[in-house]
C-alpha atoms as an extended CHARMM CRD file, in Angstrom:
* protein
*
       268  EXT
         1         1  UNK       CA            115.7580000000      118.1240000000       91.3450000000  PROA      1               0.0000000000
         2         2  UNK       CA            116.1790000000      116.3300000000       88.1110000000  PROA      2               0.0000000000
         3         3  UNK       CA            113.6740000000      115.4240000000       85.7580000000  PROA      3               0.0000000000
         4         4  UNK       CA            114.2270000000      114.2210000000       81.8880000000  PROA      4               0.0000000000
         5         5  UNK       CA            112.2470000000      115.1890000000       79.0070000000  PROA      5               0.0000000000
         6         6  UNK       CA            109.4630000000      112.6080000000       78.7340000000  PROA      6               0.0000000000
         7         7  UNK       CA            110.7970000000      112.3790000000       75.0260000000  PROA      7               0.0000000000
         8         8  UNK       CA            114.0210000000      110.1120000000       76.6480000000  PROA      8               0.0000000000
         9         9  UNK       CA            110.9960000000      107.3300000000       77.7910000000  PROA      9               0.0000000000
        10        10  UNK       CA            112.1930000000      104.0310000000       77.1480000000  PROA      10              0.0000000000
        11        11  UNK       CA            110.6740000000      102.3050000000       73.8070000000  PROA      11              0.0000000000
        12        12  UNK       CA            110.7930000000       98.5370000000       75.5920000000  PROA      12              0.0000000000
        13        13  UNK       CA            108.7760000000      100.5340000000       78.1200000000  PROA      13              0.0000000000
        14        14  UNK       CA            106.5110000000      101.7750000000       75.9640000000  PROA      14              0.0000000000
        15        15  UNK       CA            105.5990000000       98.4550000000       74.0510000000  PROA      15              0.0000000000
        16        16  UNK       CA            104.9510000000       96.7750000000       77.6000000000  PROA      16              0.0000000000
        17        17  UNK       CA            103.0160000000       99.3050000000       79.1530000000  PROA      17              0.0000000000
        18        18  UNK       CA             99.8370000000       98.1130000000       80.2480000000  PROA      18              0.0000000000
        19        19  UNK       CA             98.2180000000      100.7260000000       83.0970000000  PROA      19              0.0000000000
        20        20  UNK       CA             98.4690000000      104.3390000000       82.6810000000  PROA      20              0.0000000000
        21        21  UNK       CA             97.2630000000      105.9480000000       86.0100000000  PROA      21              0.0000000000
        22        22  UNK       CA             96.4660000000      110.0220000000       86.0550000000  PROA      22              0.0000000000
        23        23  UNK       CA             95.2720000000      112.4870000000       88.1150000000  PROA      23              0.0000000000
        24        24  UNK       CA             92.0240000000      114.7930000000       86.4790000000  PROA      24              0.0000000000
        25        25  UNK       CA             92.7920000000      118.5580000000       87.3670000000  PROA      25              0.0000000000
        26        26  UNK       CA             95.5070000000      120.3900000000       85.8150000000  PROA      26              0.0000000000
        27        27  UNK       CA             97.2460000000      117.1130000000       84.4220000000  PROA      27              0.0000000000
        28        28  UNK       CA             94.5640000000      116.0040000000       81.9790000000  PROA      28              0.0000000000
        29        29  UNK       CA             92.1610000000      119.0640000000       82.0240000000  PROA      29              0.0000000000
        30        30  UNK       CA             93.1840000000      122.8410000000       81.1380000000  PROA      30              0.0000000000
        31        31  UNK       CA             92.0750000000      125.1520000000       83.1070000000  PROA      31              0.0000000000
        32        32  UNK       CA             89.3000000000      123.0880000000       84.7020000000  PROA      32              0.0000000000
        33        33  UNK       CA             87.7020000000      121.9380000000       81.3010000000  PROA      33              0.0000000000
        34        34  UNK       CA             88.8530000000      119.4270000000       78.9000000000  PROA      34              0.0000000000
        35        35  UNK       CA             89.8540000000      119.6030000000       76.0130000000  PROA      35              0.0000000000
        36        36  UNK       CA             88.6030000000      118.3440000000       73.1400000000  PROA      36              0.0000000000
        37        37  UNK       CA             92.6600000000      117.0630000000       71.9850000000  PROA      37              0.0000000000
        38        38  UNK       CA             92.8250000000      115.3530000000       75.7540000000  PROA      38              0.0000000000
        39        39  UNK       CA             89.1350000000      113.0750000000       75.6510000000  PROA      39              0.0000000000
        40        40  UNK       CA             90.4660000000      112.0620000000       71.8270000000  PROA      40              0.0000000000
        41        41  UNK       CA             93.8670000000      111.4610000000       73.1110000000  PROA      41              0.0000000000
        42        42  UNK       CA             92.2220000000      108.9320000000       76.1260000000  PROA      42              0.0000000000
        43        43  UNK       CA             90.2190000000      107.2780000000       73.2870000000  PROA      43              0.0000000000
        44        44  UNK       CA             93.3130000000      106.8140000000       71.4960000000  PROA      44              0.0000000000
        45        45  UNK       CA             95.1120000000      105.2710000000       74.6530000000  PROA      45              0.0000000000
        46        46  UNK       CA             92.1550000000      102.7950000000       74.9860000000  PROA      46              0.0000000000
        47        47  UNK       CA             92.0170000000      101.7350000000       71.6030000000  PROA      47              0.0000000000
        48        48  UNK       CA             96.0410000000      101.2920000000       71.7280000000  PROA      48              0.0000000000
        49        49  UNK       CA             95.3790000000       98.6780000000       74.1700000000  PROA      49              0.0000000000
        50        50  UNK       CA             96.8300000000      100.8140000000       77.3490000000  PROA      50              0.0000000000
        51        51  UNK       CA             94.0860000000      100.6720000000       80.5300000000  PROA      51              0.0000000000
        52        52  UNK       CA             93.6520000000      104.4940000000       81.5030000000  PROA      52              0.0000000000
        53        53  UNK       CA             92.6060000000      104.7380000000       85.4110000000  PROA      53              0.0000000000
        54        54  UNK       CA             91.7170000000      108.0380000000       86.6840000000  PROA      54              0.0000000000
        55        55  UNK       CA             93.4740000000      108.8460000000       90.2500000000  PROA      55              0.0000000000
        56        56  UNK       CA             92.0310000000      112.0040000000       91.8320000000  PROA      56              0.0000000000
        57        57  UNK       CA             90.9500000000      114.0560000000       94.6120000000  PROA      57              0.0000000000
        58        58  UNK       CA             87.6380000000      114.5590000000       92.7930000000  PROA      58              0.0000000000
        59        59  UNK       CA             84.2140000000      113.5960000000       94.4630000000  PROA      59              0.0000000000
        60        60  UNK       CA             82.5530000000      109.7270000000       94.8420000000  PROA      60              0.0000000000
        61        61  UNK       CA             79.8190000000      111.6370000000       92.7320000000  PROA      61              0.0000000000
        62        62  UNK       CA             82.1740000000      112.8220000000       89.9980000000  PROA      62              0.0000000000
        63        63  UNK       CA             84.1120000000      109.6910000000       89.7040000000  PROA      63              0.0000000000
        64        64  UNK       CA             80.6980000000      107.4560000000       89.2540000000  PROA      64              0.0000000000
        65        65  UNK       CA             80.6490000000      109.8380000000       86.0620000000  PROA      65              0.0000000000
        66        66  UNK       CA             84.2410000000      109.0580000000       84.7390000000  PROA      66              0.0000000000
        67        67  UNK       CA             83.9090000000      105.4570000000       85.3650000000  PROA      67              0.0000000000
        68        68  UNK       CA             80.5780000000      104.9650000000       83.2710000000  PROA      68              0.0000000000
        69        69  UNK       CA             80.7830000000      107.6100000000       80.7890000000  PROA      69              0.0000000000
        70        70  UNK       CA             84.7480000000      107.7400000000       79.7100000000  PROA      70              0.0000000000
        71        71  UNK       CA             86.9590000000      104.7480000000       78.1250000000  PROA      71              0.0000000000
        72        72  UNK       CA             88.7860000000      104.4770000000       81.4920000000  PROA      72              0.0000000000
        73        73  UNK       CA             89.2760000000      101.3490000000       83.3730000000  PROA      73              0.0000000000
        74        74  UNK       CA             88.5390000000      102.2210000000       86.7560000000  PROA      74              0.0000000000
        75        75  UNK       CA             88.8020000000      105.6830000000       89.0800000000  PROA      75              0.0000000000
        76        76  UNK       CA             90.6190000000      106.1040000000       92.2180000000  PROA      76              0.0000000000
        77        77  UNK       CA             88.7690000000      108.8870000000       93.4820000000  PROA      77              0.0000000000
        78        78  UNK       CA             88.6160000000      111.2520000000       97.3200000000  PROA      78              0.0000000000
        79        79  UNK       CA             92.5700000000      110.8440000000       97.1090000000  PROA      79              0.0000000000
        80        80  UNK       CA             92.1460000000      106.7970000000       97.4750000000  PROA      80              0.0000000000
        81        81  UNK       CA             89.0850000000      106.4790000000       99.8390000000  PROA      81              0.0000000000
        82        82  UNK       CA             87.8700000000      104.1220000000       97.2810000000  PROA      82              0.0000000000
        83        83  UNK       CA             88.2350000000      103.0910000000       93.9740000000  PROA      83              0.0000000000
        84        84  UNK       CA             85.1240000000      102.7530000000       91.2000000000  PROA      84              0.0000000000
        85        85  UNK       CA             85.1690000000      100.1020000000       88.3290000000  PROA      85              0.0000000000
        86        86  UNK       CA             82.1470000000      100.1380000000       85.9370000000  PROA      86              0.0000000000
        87        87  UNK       CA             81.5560000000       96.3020000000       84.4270000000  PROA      87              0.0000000000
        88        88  UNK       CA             79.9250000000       97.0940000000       80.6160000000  PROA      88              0.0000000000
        89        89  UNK       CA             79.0890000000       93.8970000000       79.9870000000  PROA      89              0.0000000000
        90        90  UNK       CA             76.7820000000       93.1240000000       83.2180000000  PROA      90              0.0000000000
        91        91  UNK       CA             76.3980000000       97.0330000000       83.4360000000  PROA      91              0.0000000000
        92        92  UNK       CA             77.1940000000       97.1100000000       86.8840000000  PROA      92              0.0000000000
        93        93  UNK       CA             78.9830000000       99.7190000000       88.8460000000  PROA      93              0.0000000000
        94        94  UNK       CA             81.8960000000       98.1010000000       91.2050000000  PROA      94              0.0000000000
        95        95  UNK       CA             82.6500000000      100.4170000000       94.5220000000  PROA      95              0.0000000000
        96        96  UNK       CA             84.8780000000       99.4390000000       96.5710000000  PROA      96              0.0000000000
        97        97  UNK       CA             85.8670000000      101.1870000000       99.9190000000  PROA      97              0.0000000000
        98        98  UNK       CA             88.8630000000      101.0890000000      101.8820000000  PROA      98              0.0000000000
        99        99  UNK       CA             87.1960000000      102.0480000000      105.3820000000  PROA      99              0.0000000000
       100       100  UNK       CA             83.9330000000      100.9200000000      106.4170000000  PROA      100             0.0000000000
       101       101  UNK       CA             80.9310000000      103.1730000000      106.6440000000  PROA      101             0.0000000000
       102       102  UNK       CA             81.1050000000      103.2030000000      110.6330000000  PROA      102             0.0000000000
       103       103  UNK       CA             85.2000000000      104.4860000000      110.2640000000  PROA      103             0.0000000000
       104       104  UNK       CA             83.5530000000      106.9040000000      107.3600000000  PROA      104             0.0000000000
       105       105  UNK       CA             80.5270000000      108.1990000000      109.5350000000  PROA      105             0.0000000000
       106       106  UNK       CA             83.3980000000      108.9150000000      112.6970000000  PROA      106             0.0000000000
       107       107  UNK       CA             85.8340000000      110.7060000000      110.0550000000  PROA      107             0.0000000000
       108       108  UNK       CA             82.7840000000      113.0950000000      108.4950000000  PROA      108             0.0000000000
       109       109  UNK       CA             82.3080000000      114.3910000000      112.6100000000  PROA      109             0.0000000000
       110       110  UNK       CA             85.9990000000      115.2410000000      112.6390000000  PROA      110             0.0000000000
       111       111  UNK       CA             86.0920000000      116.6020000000      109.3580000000  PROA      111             0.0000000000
       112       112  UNK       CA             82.9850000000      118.9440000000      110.5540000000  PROA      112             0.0000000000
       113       113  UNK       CA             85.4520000000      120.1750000000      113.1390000000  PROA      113             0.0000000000
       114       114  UNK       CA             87.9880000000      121.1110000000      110.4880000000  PROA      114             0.0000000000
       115       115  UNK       CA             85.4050000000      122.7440000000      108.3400000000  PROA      115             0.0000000000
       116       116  UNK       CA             84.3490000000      124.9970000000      111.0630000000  PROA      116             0.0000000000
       117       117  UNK       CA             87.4800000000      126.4540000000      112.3260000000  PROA      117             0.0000000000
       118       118  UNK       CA             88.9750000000      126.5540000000      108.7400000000  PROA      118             0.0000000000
       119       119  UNK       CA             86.3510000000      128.8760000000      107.7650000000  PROA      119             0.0000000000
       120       120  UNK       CA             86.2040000000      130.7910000000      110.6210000000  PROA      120             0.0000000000
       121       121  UNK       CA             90.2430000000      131.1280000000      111.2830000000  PROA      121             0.0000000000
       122       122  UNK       CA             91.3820000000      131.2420000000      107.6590000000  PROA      122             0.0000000000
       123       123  UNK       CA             89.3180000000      134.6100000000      105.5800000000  PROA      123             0.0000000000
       124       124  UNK       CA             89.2800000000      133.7620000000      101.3810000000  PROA      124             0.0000000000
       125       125  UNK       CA             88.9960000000      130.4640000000      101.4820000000  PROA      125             0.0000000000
       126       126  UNK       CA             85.8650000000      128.1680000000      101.1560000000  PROA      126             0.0000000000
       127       127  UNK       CA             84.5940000000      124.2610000000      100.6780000000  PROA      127             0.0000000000
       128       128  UNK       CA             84.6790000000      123.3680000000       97.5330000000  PROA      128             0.0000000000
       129       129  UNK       CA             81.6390000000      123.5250000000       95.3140000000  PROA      129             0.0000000000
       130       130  UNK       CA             81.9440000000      119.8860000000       94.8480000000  PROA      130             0.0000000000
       131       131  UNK       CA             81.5110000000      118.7990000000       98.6880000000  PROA      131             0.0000000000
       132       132  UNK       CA             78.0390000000      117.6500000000       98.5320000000  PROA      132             0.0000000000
       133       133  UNK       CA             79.0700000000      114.5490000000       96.6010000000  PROA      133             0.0000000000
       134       134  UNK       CA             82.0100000000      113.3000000000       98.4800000000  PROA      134             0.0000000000
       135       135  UNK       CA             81.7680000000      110.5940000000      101.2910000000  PROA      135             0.0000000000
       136       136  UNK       CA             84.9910000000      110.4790000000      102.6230000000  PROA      136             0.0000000000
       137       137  UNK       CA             87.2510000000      113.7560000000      102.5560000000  PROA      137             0.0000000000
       138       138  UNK       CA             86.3980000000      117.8140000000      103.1460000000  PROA      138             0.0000000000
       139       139  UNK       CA             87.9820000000      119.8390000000      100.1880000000  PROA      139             0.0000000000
       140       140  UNK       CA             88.8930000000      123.1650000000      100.6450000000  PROA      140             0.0000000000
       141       141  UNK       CA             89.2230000000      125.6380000000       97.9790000000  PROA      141             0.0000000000
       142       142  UNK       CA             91.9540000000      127.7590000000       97.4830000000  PROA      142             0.0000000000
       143       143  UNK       CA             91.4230000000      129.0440000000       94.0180000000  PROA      143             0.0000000000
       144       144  UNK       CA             89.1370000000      127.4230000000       92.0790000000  PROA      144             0.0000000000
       145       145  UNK       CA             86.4130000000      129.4890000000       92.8460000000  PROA      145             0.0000000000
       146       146  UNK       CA             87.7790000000      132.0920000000       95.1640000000  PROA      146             0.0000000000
       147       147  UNK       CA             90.3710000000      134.2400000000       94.7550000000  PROA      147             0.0000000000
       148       148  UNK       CA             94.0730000000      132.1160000000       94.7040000000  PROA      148             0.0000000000
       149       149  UNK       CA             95.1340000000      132.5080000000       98.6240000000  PROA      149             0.0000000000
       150       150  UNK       CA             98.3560000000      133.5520000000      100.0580000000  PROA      150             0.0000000000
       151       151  UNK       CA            101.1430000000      130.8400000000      100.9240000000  PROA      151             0.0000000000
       152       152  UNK       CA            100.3880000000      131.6810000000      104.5640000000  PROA      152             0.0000000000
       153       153  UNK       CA             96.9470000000      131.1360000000      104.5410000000  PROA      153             0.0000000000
       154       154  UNK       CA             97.7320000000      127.9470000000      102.9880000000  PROA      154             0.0000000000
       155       155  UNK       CA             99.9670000000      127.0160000000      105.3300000000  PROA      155             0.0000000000
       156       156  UNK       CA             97.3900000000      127.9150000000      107.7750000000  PROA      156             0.0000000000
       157       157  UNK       CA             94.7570000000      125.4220000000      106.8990000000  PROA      157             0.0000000000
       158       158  UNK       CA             97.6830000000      122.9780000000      106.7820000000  PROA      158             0.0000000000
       159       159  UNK       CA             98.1660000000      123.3270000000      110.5910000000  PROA      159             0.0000000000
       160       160  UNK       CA             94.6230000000      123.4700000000      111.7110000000  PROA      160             0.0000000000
       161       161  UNK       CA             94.1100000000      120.2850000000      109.1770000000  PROA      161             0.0000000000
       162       162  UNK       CA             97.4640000000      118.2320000000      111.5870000000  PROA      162             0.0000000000
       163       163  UNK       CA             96.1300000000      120.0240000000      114.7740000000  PROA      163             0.0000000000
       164       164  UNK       CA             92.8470000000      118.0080000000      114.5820000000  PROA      164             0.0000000000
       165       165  UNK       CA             94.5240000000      114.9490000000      113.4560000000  PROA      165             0.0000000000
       166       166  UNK       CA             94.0830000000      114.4760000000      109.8560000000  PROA      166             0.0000000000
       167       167  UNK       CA             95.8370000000      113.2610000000      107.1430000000  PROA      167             0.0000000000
       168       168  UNK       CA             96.1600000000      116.0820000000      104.0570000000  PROA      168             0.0000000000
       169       169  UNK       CA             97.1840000000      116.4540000000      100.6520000000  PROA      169             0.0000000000
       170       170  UNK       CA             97.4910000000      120.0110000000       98.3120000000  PROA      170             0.0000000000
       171       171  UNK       CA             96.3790000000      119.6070000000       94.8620000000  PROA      171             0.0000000000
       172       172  UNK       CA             96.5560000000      122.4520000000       92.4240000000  PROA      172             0.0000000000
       173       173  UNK       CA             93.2940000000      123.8780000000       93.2790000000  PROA      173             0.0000000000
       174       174  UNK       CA             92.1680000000      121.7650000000       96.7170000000  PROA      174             0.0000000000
       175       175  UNK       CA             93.7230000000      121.1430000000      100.2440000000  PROA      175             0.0000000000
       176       176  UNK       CA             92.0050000000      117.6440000000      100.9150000000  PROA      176             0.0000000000
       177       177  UNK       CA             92.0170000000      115.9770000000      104.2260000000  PROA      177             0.0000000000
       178       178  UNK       CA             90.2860000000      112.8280000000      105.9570000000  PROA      178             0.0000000000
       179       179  UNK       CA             91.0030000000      110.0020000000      108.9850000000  PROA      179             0.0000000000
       180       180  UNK       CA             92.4550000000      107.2660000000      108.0610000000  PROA      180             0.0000000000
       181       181  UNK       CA             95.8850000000      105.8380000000      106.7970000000  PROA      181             0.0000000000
       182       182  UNK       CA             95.0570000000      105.5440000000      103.0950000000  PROA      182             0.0000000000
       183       183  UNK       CA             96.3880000000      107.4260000000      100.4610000000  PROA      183             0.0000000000
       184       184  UNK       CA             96.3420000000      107.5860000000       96.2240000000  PROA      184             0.0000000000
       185       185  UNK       CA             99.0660000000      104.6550000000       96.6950000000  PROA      185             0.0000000000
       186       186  UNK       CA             97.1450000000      102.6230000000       98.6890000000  PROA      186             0.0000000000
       187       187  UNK       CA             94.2510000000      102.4640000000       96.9100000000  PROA      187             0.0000000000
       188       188  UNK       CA             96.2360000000      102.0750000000       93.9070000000  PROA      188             0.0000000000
       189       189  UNK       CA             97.5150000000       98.7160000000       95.2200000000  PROA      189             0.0000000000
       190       190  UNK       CA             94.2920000000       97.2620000000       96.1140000000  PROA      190             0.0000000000
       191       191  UNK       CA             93.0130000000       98.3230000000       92.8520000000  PROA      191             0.0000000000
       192       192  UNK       CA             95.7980000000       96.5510000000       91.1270000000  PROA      192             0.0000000000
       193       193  UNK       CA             95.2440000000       93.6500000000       93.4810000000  PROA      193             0.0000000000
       194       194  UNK       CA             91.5660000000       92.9310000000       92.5120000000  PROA      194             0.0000000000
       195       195  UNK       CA             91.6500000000       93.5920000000       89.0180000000  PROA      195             0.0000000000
       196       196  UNK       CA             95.1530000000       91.8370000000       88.0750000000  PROA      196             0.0000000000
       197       197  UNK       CA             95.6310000000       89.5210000000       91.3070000000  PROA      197             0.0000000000
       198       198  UNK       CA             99.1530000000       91.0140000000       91.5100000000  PROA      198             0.0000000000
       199       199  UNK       CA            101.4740000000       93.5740000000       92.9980000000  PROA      199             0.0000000000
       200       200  UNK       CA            102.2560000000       96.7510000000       92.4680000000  PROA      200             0.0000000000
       201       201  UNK       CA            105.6500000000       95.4460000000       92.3020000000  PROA      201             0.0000000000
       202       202  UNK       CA            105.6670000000       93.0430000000       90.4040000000  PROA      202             0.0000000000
       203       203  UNK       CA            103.7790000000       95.3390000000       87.9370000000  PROA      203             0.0000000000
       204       204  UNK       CA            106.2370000000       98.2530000000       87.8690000000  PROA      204             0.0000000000
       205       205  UNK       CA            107.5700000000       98.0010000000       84.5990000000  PROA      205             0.0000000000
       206       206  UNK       CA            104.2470000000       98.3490000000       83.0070000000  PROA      206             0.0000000000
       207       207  UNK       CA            102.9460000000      100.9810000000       85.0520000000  PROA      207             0.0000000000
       208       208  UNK       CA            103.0280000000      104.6370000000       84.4440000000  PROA      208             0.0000000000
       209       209  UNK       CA            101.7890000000      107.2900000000       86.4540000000  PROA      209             0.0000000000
       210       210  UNK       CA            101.2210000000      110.8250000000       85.6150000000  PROA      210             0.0000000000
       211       211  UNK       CA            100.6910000000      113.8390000000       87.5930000000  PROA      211             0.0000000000
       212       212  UNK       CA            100.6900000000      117.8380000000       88.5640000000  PROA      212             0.0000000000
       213       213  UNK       CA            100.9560000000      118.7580000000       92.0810000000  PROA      213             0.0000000000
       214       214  UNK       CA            102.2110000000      117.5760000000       95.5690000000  PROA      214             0.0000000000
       215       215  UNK       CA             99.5040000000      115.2250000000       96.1590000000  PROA      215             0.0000000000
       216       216  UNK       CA            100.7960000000      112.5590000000       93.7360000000  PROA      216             0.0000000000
       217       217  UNK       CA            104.1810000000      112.5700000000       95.4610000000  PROA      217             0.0000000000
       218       218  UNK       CA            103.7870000000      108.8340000000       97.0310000000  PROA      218             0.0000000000
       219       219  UNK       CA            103.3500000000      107.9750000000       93.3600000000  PROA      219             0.0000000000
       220       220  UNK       CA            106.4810000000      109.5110000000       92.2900000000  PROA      220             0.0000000000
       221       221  UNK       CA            108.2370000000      108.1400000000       94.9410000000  PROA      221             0.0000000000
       222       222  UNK       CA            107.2310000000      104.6740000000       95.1230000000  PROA      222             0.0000000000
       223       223  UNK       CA            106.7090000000      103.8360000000       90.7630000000  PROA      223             0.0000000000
       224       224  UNK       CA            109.5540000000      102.8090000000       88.9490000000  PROA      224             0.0000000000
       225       225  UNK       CA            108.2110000000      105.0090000000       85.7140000000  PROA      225             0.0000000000
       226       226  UNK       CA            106.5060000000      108.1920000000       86.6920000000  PROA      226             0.0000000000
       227       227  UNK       CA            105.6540000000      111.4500000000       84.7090000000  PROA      227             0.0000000000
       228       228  UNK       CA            104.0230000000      115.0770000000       85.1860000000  PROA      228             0.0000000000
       229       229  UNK       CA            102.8240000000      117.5860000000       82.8040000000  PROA      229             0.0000000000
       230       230  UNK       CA            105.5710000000      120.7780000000       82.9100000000  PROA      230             0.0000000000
       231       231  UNK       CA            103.0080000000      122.8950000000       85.7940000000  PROA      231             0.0000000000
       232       232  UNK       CA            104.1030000000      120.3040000000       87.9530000000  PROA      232             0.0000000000
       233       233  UNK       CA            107.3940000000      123.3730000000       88.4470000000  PROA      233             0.0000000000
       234       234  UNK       CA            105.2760000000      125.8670000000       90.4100000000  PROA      234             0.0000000000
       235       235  UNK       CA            105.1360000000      123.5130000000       93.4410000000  PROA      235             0.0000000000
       236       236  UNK       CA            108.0110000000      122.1740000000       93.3900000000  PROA      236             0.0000000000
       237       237  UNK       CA            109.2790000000      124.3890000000       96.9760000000  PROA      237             0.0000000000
       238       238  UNK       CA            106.4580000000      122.0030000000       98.4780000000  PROA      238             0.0000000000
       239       239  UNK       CA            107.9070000000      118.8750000000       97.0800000000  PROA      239             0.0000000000
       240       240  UNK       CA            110.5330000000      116.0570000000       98.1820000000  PROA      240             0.0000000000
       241       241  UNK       CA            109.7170000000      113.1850000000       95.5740000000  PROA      241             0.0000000000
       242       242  UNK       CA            109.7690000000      114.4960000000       92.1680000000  PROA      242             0.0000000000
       243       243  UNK       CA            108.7090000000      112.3090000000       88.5460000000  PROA      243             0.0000000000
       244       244  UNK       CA            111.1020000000      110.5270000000       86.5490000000  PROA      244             0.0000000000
       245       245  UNK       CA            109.9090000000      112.4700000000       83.3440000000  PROA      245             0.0000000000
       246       246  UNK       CA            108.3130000000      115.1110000000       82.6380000000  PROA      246             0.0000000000
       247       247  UNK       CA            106.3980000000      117.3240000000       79.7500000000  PROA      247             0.0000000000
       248       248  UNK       CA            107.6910000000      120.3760000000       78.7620000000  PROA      248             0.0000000000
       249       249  UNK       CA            103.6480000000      122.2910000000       77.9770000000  PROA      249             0.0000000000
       250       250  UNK       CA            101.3490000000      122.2460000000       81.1070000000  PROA      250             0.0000000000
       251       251  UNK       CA             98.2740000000      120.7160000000       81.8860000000  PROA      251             0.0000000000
       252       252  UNK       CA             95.9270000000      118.8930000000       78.7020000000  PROA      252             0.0000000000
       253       253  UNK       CA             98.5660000000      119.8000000000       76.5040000000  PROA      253             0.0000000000
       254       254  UNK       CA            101.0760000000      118.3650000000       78.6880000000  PROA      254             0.0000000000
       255       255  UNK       CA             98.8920000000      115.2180000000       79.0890000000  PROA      255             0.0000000000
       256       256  UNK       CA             98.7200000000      114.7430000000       75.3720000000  PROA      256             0.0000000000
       257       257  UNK       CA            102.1420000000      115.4690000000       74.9550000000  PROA      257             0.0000000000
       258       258  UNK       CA            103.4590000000      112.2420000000       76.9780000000  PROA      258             0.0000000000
       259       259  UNK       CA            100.8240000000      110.3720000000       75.6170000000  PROA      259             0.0000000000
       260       260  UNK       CA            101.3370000000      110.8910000000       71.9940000000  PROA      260             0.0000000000
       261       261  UNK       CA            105.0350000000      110.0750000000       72.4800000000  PROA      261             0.0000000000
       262       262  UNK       CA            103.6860000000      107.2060000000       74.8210000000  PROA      262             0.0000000000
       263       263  UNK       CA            101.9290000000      106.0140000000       71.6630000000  PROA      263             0.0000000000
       264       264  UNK       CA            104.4510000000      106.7730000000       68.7560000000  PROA      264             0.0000000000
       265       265  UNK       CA            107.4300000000      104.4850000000       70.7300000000  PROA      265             0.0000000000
       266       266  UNK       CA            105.1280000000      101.8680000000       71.1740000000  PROA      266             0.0000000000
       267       267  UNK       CA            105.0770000000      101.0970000000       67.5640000000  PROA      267             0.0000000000
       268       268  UNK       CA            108.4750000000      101.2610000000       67.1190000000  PROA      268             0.0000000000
């Protein structure tokens, strides 16, 4: 594993960089609030001319929050079950979906099946506090509020997760799974698509993504210019694709860190 300093980030980089995608928890909050530093530094982004989208495993209900309430240009939210886009001038919220609500009604049975056994199979853990406002995943906690569970319990609601079927994804404080063959990355695309009526691709060079935990791996591997704040280390056992730079503090103050260097090359 080899990742530079984010300080060694291109300046021709910096100066074209139009989209800067990151996850919420751990990467631009501390833990789980936000600091005051990392709202200021978003505002700062925005005002720069750089289009901040949100990518997270956070709830539909959550992200309708971000989108209309924070200088962000869209939110990828439920690990890229959708993606939320709020228009200012028409005041309008934009939601689009990438299943149907008859392929999100047969997913929420399954994922009742999952909740059950997890629960009853796996002591410590619980669904997150947030589930009431998601519509496409089940979230279950590991440590945000409970107690941080053992690797092998982890490991356990891994395997019931792929026993039923399911697609997951570990964040720092979640294991999130759904139906379906969609992922941050995909969503990411078809966001990119609508709003820009281009490719991923042929965007790479002025993309950059930023991230904390195993879950924003198809990210790492698939951008040309990818970074995480330094806390990023502690899973890096789970990991095969790592970022091409990375912070050296952790979480808001990690976030910051990238961007204010982010910033400073681009007037250079």
């Amino acid at each position: 594993m080899k990742i530079s300093d984010i300080s060694s980030i291109p300046e021709d980089f910096c100066r074209s960089l139009q989209y800067l995608f990151t996850d919420i928890d751990d990467t631009i909050t501390t833990e789980g609030a936000m600091p005051s530093d990392t709202l200021a530094t978003i505002w700062k982004l925005f005002r720069s001319g750089i289009k901040v989208v949100l990518v997270t495993g956070r709830p539909a209900g959550w992200c309708d929050y971000f989108a209309r309430m924070w200088p962000v240009s869209g939110v990828i939210g439920e690990n890229g079950a959708f993606y939320f886009k709020y228009d200012r001038s028409k005041k309008k919220m934009v939601r689009v979906y990438l299943q149907t609500e008859n392929e999100r009604t047969s997913g929420r049975d399954g994922l009742d099946r999952i909740r059950i056994r997890v629960l009853s199979e796996v002591p410590g853990c619980a669904v997150s506090a947030d589930q009431p406002f998601r519509i496409a995943d089940l979230a279950i906690d590991f440590c945000e509020d409970v107690p941080p569970l053992e690797e092998e319990s982890i490991n356990k609601i891994c395997r019931i997760i792929e026993e039923e079927g399911a697609v997951y994804k570990i964040s720092s404080i979640h294991i999130n799974c759904w139906f379906g063959d969609y992922d941050k990355l995909s969503c990411f695309n078809k966001f990119l698509a609508d709003a820009e009526g281009t490719s991923l691709k042929e965007m790479e060079g002025k993309i950059l993504y930023i991230g904390d935990s195993p879950n924003d791996e198809p990210m790492f591997r698939d951008l040309k210019y990818s970074a995480a704040v330094n806390n990023i280390l502690k899973f890096s056992d789970r990991m095969e694709y790592f970022p091409l730079f990375k912070s050296s503090k952790d979480s808001g103050e990690g976030f910051k860190e990238i961007a204010d260097i982010l910033l400073l090359k681009r007037e250079y």
